[in-house]
Backbone as numpy.savetxt, mean C-alpha at the origin, in Angstrom:
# Nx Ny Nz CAx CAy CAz Cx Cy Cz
-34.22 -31.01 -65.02 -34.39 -30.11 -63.86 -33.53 -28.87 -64.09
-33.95 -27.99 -63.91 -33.28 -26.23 -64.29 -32.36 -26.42 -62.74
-31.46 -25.51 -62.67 -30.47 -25.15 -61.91 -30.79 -24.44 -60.96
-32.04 -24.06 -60.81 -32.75 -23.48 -59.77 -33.34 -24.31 -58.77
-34.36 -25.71 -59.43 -34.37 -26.81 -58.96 -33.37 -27.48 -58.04
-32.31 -27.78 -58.68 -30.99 -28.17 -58.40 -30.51 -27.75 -57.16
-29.95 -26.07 -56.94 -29.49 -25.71 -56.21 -30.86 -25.60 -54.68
-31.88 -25.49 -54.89 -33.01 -26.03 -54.09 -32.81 -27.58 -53.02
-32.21 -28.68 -54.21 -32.07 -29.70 -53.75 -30.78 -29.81 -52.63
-29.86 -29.08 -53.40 -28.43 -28.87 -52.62 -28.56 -28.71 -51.34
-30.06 -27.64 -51.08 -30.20 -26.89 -50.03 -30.59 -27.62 -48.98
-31.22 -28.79 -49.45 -31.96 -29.57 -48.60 -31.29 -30.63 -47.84
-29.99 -30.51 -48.86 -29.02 -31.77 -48.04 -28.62 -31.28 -46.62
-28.17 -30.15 -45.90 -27.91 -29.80 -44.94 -26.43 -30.01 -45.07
-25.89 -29.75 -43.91 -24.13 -29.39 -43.74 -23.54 -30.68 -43.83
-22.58 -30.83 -44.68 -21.71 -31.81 -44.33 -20.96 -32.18 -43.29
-20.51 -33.54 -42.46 -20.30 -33.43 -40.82 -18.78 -32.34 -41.27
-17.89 -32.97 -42.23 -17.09 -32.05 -42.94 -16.85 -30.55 -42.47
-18.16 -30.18 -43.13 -18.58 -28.27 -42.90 -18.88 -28.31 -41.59
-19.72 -29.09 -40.75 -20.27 -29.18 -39.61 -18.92 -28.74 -38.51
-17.76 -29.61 -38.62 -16.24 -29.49 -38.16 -15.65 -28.26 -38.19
-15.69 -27.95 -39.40 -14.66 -26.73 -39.71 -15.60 -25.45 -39.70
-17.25 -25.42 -39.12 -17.57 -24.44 -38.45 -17.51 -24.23 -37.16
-17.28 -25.47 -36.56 -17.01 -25.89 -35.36 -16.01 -25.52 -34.61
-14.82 -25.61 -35.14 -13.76 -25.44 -35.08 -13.48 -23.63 -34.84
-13.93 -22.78 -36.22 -13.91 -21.52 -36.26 -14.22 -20.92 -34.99
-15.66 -21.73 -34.84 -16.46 -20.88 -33.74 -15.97 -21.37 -32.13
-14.90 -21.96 -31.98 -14.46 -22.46 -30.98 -12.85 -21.82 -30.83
-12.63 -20.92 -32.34 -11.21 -20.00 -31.94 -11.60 -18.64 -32.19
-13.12 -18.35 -32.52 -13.54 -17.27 -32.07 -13.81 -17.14 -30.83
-14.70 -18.04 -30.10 -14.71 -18.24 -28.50 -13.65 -18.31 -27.69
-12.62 -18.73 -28.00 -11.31 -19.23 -27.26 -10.84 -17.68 -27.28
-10.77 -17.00 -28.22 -10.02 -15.15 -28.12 -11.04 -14.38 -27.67
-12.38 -14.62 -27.75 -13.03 -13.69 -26.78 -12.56 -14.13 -25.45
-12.81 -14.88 -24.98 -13.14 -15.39 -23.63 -11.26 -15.03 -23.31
-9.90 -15.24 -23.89 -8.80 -14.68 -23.84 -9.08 -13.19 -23.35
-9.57 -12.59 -24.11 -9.78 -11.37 -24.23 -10.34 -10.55 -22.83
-11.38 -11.19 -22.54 -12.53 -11.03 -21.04 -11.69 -11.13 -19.91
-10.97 -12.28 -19.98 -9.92 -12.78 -18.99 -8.40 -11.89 -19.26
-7.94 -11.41 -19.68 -7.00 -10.59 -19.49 -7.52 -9.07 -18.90
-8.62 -8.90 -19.32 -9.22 -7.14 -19.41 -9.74 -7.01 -18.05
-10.38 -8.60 -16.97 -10.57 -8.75 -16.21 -9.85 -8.77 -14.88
-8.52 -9.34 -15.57 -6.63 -9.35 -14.76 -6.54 -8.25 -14.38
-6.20 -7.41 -15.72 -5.93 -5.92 -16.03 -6.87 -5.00 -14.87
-8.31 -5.36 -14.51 -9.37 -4.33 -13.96 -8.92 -4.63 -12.25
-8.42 -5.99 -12.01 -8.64 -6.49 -10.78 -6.87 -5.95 -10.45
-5.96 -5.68 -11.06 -4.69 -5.29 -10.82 -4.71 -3.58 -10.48
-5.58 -3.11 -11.47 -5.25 -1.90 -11.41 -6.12 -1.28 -9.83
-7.11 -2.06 -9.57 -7.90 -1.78 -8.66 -7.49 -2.25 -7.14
-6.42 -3.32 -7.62 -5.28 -3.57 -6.41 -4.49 -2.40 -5.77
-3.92 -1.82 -6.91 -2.83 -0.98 -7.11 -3.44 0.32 -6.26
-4.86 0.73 -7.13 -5.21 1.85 -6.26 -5.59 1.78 -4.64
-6.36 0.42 -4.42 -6.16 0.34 -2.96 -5.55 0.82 -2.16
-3.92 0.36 -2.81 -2.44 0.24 -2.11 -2.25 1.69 -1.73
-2.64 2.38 -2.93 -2.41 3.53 -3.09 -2.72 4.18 -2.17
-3.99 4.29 -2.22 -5.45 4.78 -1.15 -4.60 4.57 0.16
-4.22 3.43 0.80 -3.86 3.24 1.79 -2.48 4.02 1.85
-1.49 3.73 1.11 -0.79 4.53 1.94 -0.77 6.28 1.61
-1.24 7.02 1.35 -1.57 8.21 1.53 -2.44 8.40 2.28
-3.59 7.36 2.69 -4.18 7.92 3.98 -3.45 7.91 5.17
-2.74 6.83 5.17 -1.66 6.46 6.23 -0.42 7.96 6.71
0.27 8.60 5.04 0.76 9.18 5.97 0.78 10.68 5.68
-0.56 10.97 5.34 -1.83 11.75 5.72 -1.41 12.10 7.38
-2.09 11.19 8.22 -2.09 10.93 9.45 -0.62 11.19 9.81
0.25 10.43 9.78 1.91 10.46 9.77 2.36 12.04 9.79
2.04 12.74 8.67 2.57 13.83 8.42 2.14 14.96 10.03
0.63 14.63 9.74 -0.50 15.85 10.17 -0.05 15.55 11.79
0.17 14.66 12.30 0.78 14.28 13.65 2.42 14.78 14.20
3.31 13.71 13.40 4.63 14.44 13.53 4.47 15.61 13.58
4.16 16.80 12.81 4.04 18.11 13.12 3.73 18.81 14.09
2.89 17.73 14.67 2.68 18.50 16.30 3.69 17.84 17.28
4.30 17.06 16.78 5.28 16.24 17.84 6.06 17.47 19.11
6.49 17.80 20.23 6.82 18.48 20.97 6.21 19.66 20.82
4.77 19.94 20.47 4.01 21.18 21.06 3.45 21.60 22.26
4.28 22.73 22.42 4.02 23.06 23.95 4.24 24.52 24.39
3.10 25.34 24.11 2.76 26.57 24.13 3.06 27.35 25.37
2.94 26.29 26.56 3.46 26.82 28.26 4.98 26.31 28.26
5.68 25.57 27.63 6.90 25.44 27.98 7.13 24.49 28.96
5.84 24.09 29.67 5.87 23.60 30.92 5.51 21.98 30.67
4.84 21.54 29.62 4.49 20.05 29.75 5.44 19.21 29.11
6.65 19.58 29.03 7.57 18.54 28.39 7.76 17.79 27.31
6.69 18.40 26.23 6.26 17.44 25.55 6.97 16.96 24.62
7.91 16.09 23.81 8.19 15.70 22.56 8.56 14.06 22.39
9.76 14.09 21.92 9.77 12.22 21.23 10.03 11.17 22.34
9.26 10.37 22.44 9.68 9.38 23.57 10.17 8.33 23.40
9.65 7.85 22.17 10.52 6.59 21.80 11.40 7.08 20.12
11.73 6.55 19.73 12.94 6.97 18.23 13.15 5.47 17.64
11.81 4.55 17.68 12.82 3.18 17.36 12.67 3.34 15.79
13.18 1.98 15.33 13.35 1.92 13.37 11.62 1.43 13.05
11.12 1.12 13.87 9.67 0.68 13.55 8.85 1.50 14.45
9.00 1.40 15.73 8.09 2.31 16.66 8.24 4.06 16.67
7.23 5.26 16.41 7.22 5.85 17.13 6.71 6.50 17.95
7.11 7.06 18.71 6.07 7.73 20.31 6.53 8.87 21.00
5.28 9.98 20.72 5.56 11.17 21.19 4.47 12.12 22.02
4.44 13.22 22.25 3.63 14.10 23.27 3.55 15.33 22.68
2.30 16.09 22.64 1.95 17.18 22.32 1.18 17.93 23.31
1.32 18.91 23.84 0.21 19.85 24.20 -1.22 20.06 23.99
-1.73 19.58 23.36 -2.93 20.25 22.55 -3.59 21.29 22.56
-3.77 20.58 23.84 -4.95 21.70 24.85 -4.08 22.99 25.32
-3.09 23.14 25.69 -2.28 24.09 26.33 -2.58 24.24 27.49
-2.47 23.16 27.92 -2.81 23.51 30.08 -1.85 23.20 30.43
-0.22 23.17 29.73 0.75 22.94 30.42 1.14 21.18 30.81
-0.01 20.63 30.83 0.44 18.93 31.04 -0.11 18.22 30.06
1.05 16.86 30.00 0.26 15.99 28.90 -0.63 15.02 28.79
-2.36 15.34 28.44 -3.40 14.25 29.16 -3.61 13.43 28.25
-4.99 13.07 28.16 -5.42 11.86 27.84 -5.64 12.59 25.94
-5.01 11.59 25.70 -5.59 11.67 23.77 -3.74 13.08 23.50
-2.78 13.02 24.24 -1.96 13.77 23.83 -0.29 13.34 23.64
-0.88 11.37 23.89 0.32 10.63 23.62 -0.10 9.87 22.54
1.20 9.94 21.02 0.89 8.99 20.11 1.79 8.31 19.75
1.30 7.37 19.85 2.53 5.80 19.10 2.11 5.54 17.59
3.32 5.34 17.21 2.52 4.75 15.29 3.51 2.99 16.00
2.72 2.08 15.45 3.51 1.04 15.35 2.70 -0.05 15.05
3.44 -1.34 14.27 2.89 -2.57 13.75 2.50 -3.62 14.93
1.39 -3.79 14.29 0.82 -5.15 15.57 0.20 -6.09 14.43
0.19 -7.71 14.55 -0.65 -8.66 13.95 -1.92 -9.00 14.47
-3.11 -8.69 13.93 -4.06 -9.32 14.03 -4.90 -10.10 12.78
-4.94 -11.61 13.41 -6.01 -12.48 12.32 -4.94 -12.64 11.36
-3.89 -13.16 11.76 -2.57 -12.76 10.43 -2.16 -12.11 9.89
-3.10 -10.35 9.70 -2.41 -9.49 9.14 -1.77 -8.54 9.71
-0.41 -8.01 9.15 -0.13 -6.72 9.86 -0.33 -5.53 9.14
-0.71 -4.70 10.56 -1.17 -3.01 10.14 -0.87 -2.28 10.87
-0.54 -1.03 10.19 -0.34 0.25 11.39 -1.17 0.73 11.69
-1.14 1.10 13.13 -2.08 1.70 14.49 -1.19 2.75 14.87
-2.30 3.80 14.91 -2.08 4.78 15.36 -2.35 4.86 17.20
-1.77 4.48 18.36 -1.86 4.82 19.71 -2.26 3.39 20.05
-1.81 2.90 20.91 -2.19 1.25 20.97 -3.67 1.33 21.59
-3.93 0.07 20.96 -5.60 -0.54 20.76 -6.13 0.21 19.86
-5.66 1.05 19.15 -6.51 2.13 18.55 -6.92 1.05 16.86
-7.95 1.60 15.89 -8.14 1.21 14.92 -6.93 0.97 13.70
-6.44 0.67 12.99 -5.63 0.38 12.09 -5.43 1.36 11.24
-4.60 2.15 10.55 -4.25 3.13 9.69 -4.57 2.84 7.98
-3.47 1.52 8.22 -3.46 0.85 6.47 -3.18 -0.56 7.06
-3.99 -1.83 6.72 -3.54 -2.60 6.62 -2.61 -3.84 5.77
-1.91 -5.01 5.74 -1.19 -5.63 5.13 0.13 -4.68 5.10
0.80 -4.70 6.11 2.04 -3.83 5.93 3.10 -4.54 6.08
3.78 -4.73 5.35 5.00 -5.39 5.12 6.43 -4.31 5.71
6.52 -3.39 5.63 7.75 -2.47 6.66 6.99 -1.42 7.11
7.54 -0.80 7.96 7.31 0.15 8.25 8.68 1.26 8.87
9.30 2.00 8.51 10.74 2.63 9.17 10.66 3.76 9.12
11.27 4.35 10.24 11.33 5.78 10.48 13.26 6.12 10.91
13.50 7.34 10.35 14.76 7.04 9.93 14.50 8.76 11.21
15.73 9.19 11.56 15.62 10.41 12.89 16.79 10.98 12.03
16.65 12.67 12.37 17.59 13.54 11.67 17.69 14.80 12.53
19.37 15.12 12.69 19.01 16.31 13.83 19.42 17.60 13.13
19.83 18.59 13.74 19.42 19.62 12.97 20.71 19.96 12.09
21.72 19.36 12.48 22.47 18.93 10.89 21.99 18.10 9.76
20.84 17.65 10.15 21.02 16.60 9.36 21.60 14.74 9.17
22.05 15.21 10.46 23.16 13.54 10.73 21.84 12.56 11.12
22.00 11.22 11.25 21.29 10.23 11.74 21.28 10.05 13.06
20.17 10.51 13.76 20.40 10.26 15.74 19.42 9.30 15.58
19.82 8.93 16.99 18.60 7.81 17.74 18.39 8.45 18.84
18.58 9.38 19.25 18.36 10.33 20.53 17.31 11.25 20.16
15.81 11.00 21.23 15.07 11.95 20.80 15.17 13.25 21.12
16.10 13.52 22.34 15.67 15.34 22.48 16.53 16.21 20.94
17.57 14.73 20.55 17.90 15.95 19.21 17.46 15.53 17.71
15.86 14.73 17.46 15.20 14.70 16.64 14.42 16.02 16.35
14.86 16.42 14.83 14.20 17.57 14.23 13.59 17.42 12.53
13.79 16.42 12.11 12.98 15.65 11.53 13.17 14.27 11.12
11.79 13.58 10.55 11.15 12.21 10.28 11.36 11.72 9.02
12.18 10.85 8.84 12.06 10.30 7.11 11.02 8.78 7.65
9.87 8.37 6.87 9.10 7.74 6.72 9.01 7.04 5.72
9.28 5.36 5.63 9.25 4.63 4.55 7.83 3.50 4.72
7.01 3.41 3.80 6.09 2.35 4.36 5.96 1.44 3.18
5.54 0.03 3.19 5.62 -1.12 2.32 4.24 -1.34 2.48
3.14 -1.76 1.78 2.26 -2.46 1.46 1.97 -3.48 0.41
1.32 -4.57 0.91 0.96 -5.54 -0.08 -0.37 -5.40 -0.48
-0.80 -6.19 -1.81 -2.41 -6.51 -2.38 -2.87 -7.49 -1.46
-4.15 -7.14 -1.61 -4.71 -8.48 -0.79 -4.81 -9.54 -1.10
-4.63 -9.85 -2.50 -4.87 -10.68 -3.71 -3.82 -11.06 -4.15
-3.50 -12.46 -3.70 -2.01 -13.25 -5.04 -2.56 -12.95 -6.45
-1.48 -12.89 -7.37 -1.82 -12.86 -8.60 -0.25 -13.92 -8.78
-1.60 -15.22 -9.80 -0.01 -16.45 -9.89 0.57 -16.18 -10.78
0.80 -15.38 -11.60 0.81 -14.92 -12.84 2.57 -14.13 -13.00
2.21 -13.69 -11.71 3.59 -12.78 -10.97 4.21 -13.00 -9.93
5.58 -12.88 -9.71 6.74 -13.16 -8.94 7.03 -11.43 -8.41
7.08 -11.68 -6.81 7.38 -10.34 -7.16 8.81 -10.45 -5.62
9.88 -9.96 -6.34 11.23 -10.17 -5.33 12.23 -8.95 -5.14
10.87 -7.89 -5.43 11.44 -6.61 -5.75 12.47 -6.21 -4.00
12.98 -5.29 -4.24 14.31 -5.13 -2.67 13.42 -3.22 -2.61
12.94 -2.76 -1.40 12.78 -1.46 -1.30 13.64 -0.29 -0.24
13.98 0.21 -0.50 14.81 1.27 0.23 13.77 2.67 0.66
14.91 2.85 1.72 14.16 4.04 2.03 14.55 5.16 1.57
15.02 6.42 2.06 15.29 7.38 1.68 16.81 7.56 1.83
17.50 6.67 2.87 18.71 6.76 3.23 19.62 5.88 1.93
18.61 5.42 1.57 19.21 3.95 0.43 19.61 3.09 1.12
18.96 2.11 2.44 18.79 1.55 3.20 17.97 0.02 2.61
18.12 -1.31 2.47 16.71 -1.84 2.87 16.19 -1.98 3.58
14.90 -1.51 3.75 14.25 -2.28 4.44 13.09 -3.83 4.71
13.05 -3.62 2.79 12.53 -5.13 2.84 12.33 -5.31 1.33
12.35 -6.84 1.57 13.06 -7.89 0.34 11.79 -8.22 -0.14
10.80 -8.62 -1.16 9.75 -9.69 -1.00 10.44 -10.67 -1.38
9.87 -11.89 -0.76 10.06 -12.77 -0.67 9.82 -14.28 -2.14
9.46 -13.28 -2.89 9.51 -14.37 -4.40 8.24 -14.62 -4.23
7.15 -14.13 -3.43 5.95 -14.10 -3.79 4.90 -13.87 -4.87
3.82 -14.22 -4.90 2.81 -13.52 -5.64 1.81 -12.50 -5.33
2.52 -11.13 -4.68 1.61 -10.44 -4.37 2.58 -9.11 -4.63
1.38 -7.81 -4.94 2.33 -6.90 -5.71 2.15 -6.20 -4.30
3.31 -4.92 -4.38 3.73 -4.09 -3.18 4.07 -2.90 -3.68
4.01 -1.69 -2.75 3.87 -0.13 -3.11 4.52 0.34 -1.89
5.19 1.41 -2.53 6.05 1.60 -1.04 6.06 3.55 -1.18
5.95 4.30 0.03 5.88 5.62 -0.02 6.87 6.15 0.80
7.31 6.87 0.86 8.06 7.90 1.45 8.11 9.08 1.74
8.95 9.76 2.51 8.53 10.92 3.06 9.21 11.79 4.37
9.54 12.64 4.10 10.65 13.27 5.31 9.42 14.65 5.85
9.35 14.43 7.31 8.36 15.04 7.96 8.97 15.91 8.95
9.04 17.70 8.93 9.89 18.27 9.77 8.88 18.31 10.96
9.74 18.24 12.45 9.18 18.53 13.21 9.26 20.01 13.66
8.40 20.75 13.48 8.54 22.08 13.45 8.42 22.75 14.72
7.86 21.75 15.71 8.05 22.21 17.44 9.11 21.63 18.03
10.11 20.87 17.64 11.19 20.53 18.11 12.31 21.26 18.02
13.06 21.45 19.36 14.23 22.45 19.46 13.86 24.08 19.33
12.64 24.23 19.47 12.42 26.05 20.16 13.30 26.00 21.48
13.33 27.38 21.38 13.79 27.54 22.24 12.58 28.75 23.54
């Protein structure tokens, strides 16, 4: 039989269970690093898309924050009294003019403050009103008068330092997160708790530019 024959016959034997194994094997640590691969790139897509959420939220949040405080004590007649009513470390609540008819009506008082609903907490802008950003883990407002010193007295608030905390909606078990966040004062205001959920925190000093005319 010629060697052509031969290697014909070879052909016919089929794989040894041998070869059968150790293709087996290959193609099961080629599969094992793709499928590694899918699953990290997948982590990676669902983190980063966390992150921007967070993001999203709190710049819309103090979007709102900013564009408000600024009108805090506007009052074009002199006559409607309008400015800070409450000054707490979480709540605040104030009065604007809008309209300029001298009094303060309906849609010209605003509260920012945390309420739980369905387990989560979120900031609301004016109570009952719709939610700002939800999953909020702090929220602090720090008062500054026109030195500069720390008041809790609103007629001598002249501006807003604003710290806000948000979480993902999504544990990731993968991560511990026990990060400590401060505000602007170098204050904490909050710890996480050794959780699995990541957090973003913004800040922001907001002048009130109708407070203290004279």
């Amino acid at each position: 039989m010629n060697k052509i024959g031969k290697l014909f016959q070879l052909s016919r034997g089929g794989f040894t269970i041998v070869e059968f194994l150790v293709a087996m094997l290959i193609s099961s640590v080629v599969m094992s690093a793709v499928y590694a691969s899918y699953t990290s790139q997948q982590k990676t897509y669902s983190n980063q898309t966390e992150t921007a959420a967070m993001m999203q939220g709190l710049r819309a949040a103090l979007f709102h924050l900013d564009r408000d405080i600024r009108m805090a004590g506007y009052d074009p007649t002199r006559s409607a009294s309008a400015g800070i009513v409450t000054a707490g470390s979480d709540t605040l609540q104030f009065t604007y003019d809008d309209d300029g008819d001298g009094a303060i009506g309906a849609g010209e008082t605003i509260l920012y403050e945390l309420y739980v609903s369905s387990g989560i907490t979120s900031l609301r802008r004016t109570s009952g009103g719709q939610p700002v950003v939800e999953r909020v883990d702090a929220l602090n407002f720090v008062y500054l008068d026109l030195d500069r010193a720390v008041t809790t007295v609103p007629a001598q608030v002249r501006s807003v330092q604003v710290a806000l905390v948000v979480r993902s909606a999504r544990a990731d078990p993968d991560f511990v997160n026990d990060s400590v966040f401060r505000n602007i004062q170098d204050a904490i205001i909050y710890t996480a708790p050794g959780d699995h959920f990541r957090r973003k925190m913004l800040t922001t000093e907001i002048r009130c530019r109708n407070l203290g005319l004279p």
